[in-house]
Every structure is written in C-alpha cells, then in structure tokens.
C-alpha angles and dihedrals in degrees: 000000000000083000102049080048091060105040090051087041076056107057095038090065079049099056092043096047083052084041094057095040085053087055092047098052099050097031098050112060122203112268122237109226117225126192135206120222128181105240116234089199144026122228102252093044079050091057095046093068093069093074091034100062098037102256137331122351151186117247121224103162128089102260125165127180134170137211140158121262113253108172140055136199089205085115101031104243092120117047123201091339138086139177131235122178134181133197087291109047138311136250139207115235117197113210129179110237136061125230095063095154092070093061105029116047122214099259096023129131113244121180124205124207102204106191114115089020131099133231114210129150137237111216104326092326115102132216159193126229141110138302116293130219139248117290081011118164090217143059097224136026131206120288110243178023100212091253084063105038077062093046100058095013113077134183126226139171132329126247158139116315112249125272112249119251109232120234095167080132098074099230110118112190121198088248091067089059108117087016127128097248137196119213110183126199095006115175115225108227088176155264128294141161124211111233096209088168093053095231081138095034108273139296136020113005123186117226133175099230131070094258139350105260092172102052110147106204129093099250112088091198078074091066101051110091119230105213104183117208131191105220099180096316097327122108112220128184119229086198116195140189121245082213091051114105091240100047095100094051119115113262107222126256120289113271094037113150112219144178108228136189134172142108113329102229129178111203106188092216098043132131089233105007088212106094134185117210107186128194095221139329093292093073093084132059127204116218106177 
C-alpha cells in the first residue's frame, strides 16, 4: 500500500511539473530585446551633409541618429520604407522587406548606425538606403538583406506616437519635409490618377476612390490617387497607393472640410509638389 502511495505521489510531482512547463511555454512570450545608443548626430545635422557634400554619398563615418517611427505599412500605402523623425527634422529610410509594422512600432525609438550605407535623395526628398550598383535609377537602394537590416536597424525603446506639427497655415517650409504633419479644415477639390499609359486617353483622370487599385495599364504610377486639398490657399496631395487597403474606398464630396495628418513629402515634379502620405483612413477627419 506505502508503495502504490508513492508511485502515484510520483507521478502526481511529474504531471504537475509537465503541467507547469506547459504553462511556461504558452504563458511567457519571447522578449524582444531593445537597445539604447547615443546618437552622433542629430536628423536634421544628417541631412545637412547632403548639401554639404554635393549629392548622395556614401557614408563611411560612424554615424549614429535616432528618431521615433511614424509610419506604418499595416495597410500598404508605404511599401519597404518607413519614416522616423526626432525634435530637429525627420528622414526616410528605405528598407527592403514588407511587414515593417510588425517590427517597428509606431512611437517607437529606432537608432540607425549609418556606416557602410548611402544617403541620396528622390525628387527633392532625401534618404536614407544602401549602396547602389553600377547603371542604378535611383540614388539610393534597399537596405538589406535582414542580417544586415539588424545589423545597422536597432530597436529601442517603446513610446507615444509624436505629436503632429501643425502647418493649417498653409505655409509649408522645407524643414517640415519628412515630418509627421496636421493640416486642419482642408477643403477637398477632388481625386484624380494620372494615365500615363493613355488606356483612358492620357493624362488626369478623375475618379471617386482614394486610388485606382484596378488600372490597367503597365505603368504602376496609374494606379496611385492624386486628392487635392486647399489648406488656406495652398494646394496640398493626399497621394495614395492603388496597392494600399483603403484605395478603393469612396473620397468625400467637393467642398469636404477635413483634418489631415500624415507624412509631410515634397515631389519636385509634382502637380502640386506638397504631398500627404498617410498611414490609413483615419488619418483624415472629416469636419464637415
């Protein structure tokens, strides 16, 4: 009898040690290890050196900076880039893979060891990416492959998303370029894509949705929607992606007045060159 005690006393320590690693492994998730850096530079200071030094570059110092994320490709309107900003001015960073949001919250500090990489810049915009080869469109490539991304990408803490620097004035100064931006009573004027293959004819057409998710035609710059807004005399682009989750959604009626946010972006050969990147629909607020 003292024998069958022990053995079921036993096996009762043994189903509640399983019982308890089962707990531990469901109940305790993997952390997610943050680091903190001491910036060399800060954004603005980073950017800087591209005038300084004539064009893009690559970059061959160890330089660090540090700035907030403020976009997210959860709903596809940016595409392997993000933006971080900090109290001086904020940069793209291009960066090859899709999916950021699940890796860089909205808020949080990200640091950016800038050694080995190249700053160039995309009509008027500058940014930050990798080195490009030879006979290359553009001044700057992806960063990547992942070993790299952790390589030079690190994550800091977590945090409250920026505050929004408001521009309801209209006046739009080059500072506020990469910045997280607030644009209060905009009147909508309208939606249009630009049919650069003529399959429609040519040229601006109007259309009723945020973007034209089902152009035909080969070019992809068909299927991003032009929403021009007045902001006190200033005509400002809510420009969005065809690809994005939104793009089929319905613009409101001329004449809306919104509340907008989103990334403040200059585009040299624009109609108009103030553009609006926006992380999702609720971005924008309709007032009345």
């Amino acid at each position: 009898m003292k024998i069958m005690n022990a053995k079921k006393y036993i096996l009762g320590i043994a189903a509640a040690l399983m019982l308890v690693g089962c707990y531990e492994d469901f109940d305790i998730p993997a952390v997610d290890p943050t680091v903190t850096l001491t910036p060399t530079h800060t954004i603005a200071e980073f950017k800087a050196m591209f005038n300084e030094r004539g064009g893009a570059f690559d970059i061959t110092d160890d330089i660090v900076i540090a700035g907030k994320v403020t976009t997210s490709d959860e709903t596809g309107n940016f595409y392997k880039n993000m933006y971080i900003q900090d109290e001086t001015a904020g940069i793209e960073l291009r960066i090859g893979k899709s999916g950021l949001y699940n890796d860089y919250k909205l808020g949080q500090t990200i640091y950016v060891k800038a050694n080995g990489l190249r700053m160039g810049s995309y009509g008027g915009m500058v940014n930050l990416g990798g080195t490009i080869p030879e006979n290359y469109d553009y001044e700057t490539s992806y960063i990547e492959p992942q070993a790299v991304i952790d390589l030079v990408i690190k994550k800091g803490e977590k945090g409250e998303r920026v505050q929004p620097l408001d521009l309801s004035d209209g006046k739009i100064p080059v500072s506020s370029y990469g910045l997280w931006v607030r644009f209060e009573n905009a009147v909508f004027e309208g939606c249009t894509f630009y049919d650069r293959d003529a399959t429609m004819g040519g040229g601006d057409i109007a259309i009723d949705t945020w973007a034209n998710k089902d152009y035909k035609g080969e070019s992809s710059v068909g299927k991003y929607g032009n929403a021009i807004f007045d902001v006190n005399g200033t005509k400002i682009n809510v420009r969005s992606s065809g690809y994005s989750k939104f793009a089929g959604e319905k613009t409101p009626a001329k004449g809306t007045v919104c509340n907008i946010e989103g990334i403040m972006v200059y585009y040299a050969g624009g109609k108009p060159a103030f553009q609006i990147s926006i992380n999702s629909l609720d971005d924008i607020e309709i007032v009345k």
